[in-house]
C-alpha positions as CSV (number, residue, x, y, z in Angstrom):
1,X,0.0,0.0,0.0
2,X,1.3,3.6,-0.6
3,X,2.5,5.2,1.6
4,X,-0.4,7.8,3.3
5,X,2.3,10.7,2.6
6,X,2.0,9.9,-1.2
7,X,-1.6,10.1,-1.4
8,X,-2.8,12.6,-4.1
9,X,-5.8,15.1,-2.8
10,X,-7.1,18.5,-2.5
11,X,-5.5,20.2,0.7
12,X,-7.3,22.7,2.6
13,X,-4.9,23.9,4.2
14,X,-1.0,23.8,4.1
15,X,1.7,24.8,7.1
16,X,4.4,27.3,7.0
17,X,7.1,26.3,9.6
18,X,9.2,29.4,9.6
19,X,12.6,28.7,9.1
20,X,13.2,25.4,8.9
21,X,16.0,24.2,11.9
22,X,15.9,27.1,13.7
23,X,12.4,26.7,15.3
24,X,13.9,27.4,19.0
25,X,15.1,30.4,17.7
26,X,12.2,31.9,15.8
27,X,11.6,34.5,19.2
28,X,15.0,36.0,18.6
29,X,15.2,36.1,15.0
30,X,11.4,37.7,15.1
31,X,12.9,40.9,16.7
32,X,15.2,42.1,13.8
33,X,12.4,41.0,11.6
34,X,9.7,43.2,13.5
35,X,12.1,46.4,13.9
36,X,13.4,46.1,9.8
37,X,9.7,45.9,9.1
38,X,8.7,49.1,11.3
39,X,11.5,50.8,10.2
40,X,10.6,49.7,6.2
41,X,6.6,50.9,6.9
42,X,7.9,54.5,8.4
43,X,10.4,55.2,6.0
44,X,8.7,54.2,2.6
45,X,5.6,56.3,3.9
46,X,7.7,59.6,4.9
47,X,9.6,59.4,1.4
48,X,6.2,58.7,-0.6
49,X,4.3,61.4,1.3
50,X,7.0,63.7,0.7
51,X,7.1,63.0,-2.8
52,X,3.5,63.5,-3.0
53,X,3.2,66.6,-1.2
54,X,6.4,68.5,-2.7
55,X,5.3,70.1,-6.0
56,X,9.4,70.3,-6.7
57,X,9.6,66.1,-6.7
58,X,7.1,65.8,-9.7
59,X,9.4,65.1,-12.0
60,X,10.3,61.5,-13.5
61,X,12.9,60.4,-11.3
62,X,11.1,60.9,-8.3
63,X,7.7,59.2,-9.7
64,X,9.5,56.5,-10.8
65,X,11.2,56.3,-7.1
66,X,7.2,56.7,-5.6
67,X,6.2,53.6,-7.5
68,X,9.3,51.4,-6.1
69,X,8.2,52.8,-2.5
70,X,4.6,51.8,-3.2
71,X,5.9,48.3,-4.3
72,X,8.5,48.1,-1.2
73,X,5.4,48.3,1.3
74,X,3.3,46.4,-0.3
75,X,6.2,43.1,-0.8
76,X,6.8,43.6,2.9
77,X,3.4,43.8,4.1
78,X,2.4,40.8,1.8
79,X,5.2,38.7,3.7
80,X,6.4,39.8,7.1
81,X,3.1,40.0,9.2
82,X,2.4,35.8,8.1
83,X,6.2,35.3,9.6
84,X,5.5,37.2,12.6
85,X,2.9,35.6,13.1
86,X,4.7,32.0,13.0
87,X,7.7,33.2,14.8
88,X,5.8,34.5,17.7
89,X,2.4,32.4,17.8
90,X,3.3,29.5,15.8
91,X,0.4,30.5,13.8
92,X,1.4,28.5,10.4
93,X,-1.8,27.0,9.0
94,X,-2.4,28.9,5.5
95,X,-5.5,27.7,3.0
96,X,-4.2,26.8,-0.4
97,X,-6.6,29.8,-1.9
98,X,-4.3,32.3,0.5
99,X,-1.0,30.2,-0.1
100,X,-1.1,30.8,-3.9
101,X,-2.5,34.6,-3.2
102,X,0.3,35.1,-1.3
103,X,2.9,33.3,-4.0
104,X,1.1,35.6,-6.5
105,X,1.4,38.9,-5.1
106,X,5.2,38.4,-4.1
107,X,6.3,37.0,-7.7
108,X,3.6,40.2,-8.9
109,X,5.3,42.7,-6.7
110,X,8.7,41.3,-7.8
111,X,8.8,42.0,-11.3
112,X,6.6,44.9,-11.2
113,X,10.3,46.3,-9.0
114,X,12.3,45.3,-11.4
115,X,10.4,46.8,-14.1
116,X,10.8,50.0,-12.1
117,X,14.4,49.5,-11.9
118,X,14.8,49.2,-15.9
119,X,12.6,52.4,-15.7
120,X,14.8,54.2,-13.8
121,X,18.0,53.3,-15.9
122,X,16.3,54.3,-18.6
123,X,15.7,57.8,-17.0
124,X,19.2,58.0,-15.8
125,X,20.3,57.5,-19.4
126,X,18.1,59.9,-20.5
127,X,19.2,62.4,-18.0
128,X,22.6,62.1,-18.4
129,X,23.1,61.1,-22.6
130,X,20.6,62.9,-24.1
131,X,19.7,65.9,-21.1
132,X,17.9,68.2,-23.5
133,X,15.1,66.1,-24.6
134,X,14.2,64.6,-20.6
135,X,11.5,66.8,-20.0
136,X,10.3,66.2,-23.5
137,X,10.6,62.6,-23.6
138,X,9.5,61.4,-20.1
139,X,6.3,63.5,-19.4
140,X,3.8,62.5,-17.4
141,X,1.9,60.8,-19.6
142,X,4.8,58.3,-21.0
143,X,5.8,58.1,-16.9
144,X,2.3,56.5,-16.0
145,X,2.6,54.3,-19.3
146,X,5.7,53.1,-18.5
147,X,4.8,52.0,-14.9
148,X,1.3,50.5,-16.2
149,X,3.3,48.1,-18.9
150,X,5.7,47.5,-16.0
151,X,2.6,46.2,-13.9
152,X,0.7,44.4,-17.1
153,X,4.1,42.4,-17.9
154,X,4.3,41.3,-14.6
155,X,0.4,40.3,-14.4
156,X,1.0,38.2,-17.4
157,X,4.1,36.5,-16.7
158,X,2.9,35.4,-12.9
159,X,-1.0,34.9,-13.4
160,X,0.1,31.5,-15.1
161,X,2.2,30.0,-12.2
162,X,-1.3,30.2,-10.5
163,X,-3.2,28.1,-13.0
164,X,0.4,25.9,-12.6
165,X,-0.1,25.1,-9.2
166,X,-4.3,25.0,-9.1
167,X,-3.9,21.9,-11.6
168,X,-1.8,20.0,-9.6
169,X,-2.9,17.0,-7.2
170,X,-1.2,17.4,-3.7
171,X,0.4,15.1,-1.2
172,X,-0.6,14.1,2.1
173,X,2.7,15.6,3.7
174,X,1.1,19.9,3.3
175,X,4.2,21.2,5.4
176,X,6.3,23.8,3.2
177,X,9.5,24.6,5.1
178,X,9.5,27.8,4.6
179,X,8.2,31.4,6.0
180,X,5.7,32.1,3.0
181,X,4.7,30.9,0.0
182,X,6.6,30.6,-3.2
183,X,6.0,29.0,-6.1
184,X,8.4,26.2,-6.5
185,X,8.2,25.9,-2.2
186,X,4.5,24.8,-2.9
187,X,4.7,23.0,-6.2
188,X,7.2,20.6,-4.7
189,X,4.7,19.2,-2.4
190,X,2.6,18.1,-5.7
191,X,2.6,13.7,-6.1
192,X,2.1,14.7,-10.1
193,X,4.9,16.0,-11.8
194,X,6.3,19.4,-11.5
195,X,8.1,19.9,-14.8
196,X,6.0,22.3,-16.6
197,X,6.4,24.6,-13.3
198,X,10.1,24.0,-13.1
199,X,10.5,25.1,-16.4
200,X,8.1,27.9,-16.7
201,X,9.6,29.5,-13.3
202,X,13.1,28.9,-15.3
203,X,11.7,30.5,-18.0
204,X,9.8,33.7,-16.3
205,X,13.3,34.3,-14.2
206,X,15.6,34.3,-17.4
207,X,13.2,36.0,-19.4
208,X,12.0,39.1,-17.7
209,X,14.5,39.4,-14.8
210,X,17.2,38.6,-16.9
211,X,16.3,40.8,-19.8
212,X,15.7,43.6,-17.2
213,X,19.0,43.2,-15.7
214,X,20.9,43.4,-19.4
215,X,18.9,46.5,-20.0
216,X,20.2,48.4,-17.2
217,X,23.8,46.7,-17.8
218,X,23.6,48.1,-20.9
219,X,22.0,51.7,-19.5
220,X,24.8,51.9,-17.1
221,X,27.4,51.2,-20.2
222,X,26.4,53.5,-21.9
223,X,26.1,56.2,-19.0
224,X,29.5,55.2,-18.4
225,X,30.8,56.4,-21.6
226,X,29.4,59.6,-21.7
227,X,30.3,60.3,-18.4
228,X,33.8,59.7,-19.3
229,X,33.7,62.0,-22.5
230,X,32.8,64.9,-19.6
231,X,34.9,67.9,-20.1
232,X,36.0,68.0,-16.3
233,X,36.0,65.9,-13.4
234,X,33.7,67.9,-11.2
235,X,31.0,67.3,-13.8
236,X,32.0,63.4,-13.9
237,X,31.5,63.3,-10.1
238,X,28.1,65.5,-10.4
239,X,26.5,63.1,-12.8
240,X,27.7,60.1,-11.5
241,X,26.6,61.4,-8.0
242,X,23.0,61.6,-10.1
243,X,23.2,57.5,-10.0
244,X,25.0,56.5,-6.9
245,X,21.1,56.0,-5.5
246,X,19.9,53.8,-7.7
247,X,23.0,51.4,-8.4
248,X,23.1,50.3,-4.7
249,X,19.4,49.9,-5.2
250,X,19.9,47.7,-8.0
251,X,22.5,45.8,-6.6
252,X,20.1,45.6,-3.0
253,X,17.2,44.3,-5.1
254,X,19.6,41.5,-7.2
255,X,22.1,40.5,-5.3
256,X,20.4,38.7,-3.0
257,X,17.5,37.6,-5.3
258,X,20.4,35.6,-7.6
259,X,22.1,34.3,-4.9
260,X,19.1,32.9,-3.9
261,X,18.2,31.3,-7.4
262,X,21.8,30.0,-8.1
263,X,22.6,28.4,-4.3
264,X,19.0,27.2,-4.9
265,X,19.6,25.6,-8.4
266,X,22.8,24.4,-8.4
267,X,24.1,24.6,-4.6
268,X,21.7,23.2,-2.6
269,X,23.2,20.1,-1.5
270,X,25.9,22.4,-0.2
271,X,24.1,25.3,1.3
272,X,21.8,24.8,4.6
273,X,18.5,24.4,3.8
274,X,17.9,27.1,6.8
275,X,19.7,29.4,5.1
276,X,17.9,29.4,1.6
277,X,14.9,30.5,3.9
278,X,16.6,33.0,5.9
279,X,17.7,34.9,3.1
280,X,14.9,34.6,1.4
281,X,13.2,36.3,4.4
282,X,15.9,39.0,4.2
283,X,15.4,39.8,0.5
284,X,11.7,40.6,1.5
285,X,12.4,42.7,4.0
286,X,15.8,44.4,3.7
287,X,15.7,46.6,0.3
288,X,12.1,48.0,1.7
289,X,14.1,49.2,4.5
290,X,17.4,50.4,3.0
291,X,15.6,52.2,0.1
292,X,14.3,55.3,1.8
293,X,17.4,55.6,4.0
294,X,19.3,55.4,0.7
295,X,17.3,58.4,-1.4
296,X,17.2,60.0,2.4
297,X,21.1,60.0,2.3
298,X,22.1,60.4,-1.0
299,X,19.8,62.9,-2.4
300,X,20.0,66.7,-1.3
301,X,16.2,67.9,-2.7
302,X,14.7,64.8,-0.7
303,X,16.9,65.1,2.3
304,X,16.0,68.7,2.6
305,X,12.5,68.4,2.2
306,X,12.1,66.1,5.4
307,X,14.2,68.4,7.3
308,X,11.7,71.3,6.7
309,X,8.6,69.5,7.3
């Protein structure tokens, strides 16, 4: 007879356990977690309100930059509120209707920042390379389109991964060792087979994240070489000073997010299963928090508009 664990059904519900090893340790690790999450919440909404209220931050940079705060709090409050709750309550029963919610709007939310991120290396090129067409060429009108493709691409290459997981038949075993829901973190508890979402979720990664990330590579090149045909070196600082923001951004929102993918691909026989998870808690978190503190830091108009409210 089959073993009961192997037994194809419908699941009502499935269980997050956290972080998979460190159980015992889930009240410590929760505090970090909570104060990141505070500090993500109060800093996105004082850099988006003072975007929105400052008639001098209308311009493309800084709507671009309002959008990526808007999808910062939403990836973290999607997320870190469920983990709290299992790290401090154990509370890690999850319906498969939420489960799959969940997996959507963080794969959603996901692309729709990288999107952003293309958007504002394409500004920063535009800025910098071509300065006397910027107000011409990103107006208001082309800002909004840019962000509503941005959020239609990422619609369309997630929505499927939903109809991927509804069609599969699930095993008895409905613990997912993890601290949310992801796609391939649910999938794998399927008795049917799983190719299809393997290579779909492949597919969507090299595809729109990859393609994203050689578009601002090749942004960046190109900034690069006009910077360096500058006539002086104070106006090679200034404009590179323009980018500083966004390239730790980029590299905040990547780094970890490939590291992730690759240790996960190819390194995870070598690579604590606990630490897969962890990280992926820390990419969900971290960049929401850092973000505002960056633009706070780095950029003069923004830095001295909180200082006068």
């Amino acid at each position: 007879m089959a073993d009961v664990n192997h037994t194809a059904f419908r699941p009502g519900t499935f269980l997050l356990v956290g972080i998979p090893g460190l159980e015992k340790f889930h009240l410590w690790i929760s505090l970090p977690f909570f104060s990141m999450y505070i500090f993500a919440l109060l800093g996105n909404l004082v850099l988006l309100f003072t975007i929105v209220r400052e008639q001098s931050l209308h311009k493309p940079m800084y709507l671009f930059l309002s959008a990526l705060t808007v999808a910062d709090l939403l990836l973290s409050t999607t997320t870190v509120p469920r983990m709290l709750a299992i790290f401090w309550f154990r509370v890690g029963d999850i319906s498969l209707g939420a489960c799959i919610a969940q997996m959507f709007l963080i794969h959603f939310i996901s692309a729709v920042e990288s999107g952003i991120l293309v958007a504002m290396a394409f500004d920063r090129y535009v800025a910098i390379c071509n300065p006397l067409r910027y107000v011409t060429l990103l107006t208001h009108s082309v800002i909004w389109r840019i962000e509503l493709a941005a959020v239609v691409r990422s619609f369309c290459i997630v929505l499927p991964c939903v109809f991927l997981l509804l069609r599969l038949s699930y095993c008895r075993n409905r613990v997912i060792p993890h601290s949310y829901c992801e796609h391939m973190g649910v999938a794998r508890l399927a008795c049917t087979s799983i190719k299809v979402n393997v290579v779909y979720g492949l597919t969507v990664i090299l595809l729109s994240v990859g393609v994203d990330v050689v578009f601002i590579a090749v942004s960046y090149g190109l900034i690069l070489r006009a910077v360096f045909q500058l006539p002086s070196a104070g106006a090679r600082r200034k404009a590179m000073s323009t980018c500083s923001s966004h390239l730790c951004i980029i590299l905040l929102f990547y780094t970890p997010a490939f590291f992730s993918f690759l240790t996960h691909r190819f390194g995870g026989h070598s690579i604590p299963r606990h630490i897969h998870i962890l990280l992926a808690c820390l990419y969900v978190v971290v960049p929401p928090m850092l973000n505002p503190i960056i633009y706070g830091v780095n950029n003069k108009q923004i830095r001295e508009t909180v200082m006068s409210m």
